[in-house]
N, C-alpha and C positions, 0 to 999 in steps of 0.2 A: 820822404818820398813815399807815394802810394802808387799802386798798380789799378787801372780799372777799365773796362771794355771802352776803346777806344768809338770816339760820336763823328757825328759833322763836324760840331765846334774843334775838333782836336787839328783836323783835316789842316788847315793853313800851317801850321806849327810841322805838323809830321810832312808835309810837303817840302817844305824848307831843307828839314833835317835831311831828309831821302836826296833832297836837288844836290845837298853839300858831295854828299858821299857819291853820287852819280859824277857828280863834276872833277873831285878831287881824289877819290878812292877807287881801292879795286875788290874790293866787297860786291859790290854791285857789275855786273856786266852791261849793263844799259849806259849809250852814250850821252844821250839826250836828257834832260829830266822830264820827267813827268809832269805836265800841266798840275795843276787843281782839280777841273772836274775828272781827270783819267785817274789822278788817286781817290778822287770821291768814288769813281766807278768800280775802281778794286774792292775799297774797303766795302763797298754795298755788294759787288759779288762773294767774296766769302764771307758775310755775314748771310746772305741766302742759300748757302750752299751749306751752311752749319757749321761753319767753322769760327776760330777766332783772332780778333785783333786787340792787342792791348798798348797802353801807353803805361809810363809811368812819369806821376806828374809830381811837382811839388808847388812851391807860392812863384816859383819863377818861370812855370809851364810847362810845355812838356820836355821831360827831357829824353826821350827814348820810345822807341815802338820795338812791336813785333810783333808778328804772327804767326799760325801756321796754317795750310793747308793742302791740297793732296798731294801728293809726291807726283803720280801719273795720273790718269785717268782711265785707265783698262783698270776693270771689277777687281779683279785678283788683288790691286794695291790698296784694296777701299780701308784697312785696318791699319794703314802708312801713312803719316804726316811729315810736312820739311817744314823746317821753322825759317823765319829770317828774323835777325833784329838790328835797328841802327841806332847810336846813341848821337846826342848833339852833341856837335865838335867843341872841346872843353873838357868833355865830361868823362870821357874813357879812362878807364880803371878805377869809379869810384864807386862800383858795383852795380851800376845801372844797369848794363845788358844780362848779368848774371841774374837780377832781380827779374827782371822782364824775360828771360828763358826760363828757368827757375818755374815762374810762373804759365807760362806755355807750355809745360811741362805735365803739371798739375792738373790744369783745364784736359788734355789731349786724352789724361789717363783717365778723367773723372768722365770723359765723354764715349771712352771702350776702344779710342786707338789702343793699338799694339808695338808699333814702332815710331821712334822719332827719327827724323833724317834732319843731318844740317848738311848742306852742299853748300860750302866753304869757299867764297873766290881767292885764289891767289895763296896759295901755299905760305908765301909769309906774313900774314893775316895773321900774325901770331894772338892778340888781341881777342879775335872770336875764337880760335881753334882753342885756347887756355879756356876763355868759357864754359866751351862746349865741352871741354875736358874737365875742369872742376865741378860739373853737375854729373859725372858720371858718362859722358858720348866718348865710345870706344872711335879709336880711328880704324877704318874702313879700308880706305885706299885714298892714290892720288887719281885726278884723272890728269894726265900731262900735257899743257900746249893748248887746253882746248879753246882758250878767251883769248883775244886780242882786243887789247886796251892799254891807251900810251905806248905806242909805238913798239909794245912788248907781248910776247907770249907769257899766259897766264895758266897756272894750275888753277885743279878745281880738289880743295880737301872733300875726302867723306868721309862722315861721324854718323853713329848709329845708336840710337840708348834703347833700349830695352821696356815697356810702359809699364 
């Protein structure tokens, strides 16, 4: 497995991976998936904005993205980043999202962020919250209730690391 700044070519592969997790998870708060060109639109606004998207790929594609960019948009947050990352369904727990924040990590410090943010859907999200926990993301708080998805009220974890 290698990590590398996610292209167009990765787009269909990471689109898929994003549709699963929209459809079947509660990672994601969006009900709908995302088209094609709306994830080409994304990954082309935070690469104009400076920020980054990575994939990590091997001989059998991609198996994982993520990125980070701004927490808010008022000035005051410009030194704050929130990451996301989703792994293709199979692959969780064989280090792939650790590798791919891991490395979001790296990029955010070498660029002069100051804080990382993960905002966590669903409290039992045990999966990303261990992640985010094994590279060092202190927990923050819960936010409680705030998502409704499958018929259920959904926490939102906060994790915070340090650049």
């Amino acid at each position: 497995m290698e990590i590398f700044d996610a292209g167009p070519d990765d787009l269909p592969e990471i689109q898929a991976i994003y549709a699963h997790h929209v459809l079947h998870g509660t990672g994601s708060f969006e009900d709908v998936p995302p088209s094609l060109e709306e994830m080409s639109a994304r990954l082309a606004a935070r690469h104009e904005a400076g920020y980054v998207w990575l994939v990590a790929r091997d001989a059998s594609g991609v198996l994982g993205f993520g990125y980070y960019g701004a927490y808010h948009q008022r000035p005051a947050y410009r030194y704050t980043v929130e990451d996301s990352v989703y792994v293709r369904e199979g692959l969780r727990g064989q280090g792939v999202g650790k590798a791919i924040v891991g490395a979001l990590v790296e990029r955010a410090r070498a660029a002069g962020f100051k804080q990382m943010l993960a905002v966590i859907g669903d409290s039992e999200n045990v999966a990303s919250i261990g992640v985010h926990a094994s590279l060092g993301f202190q927990h923050v708080g819960i936010l409680r209730k705030v998502g409704w998805k499958f018929e259920r009220w959904l926490d939102v974890v906060m994790m915070q690391k340090a650049l």
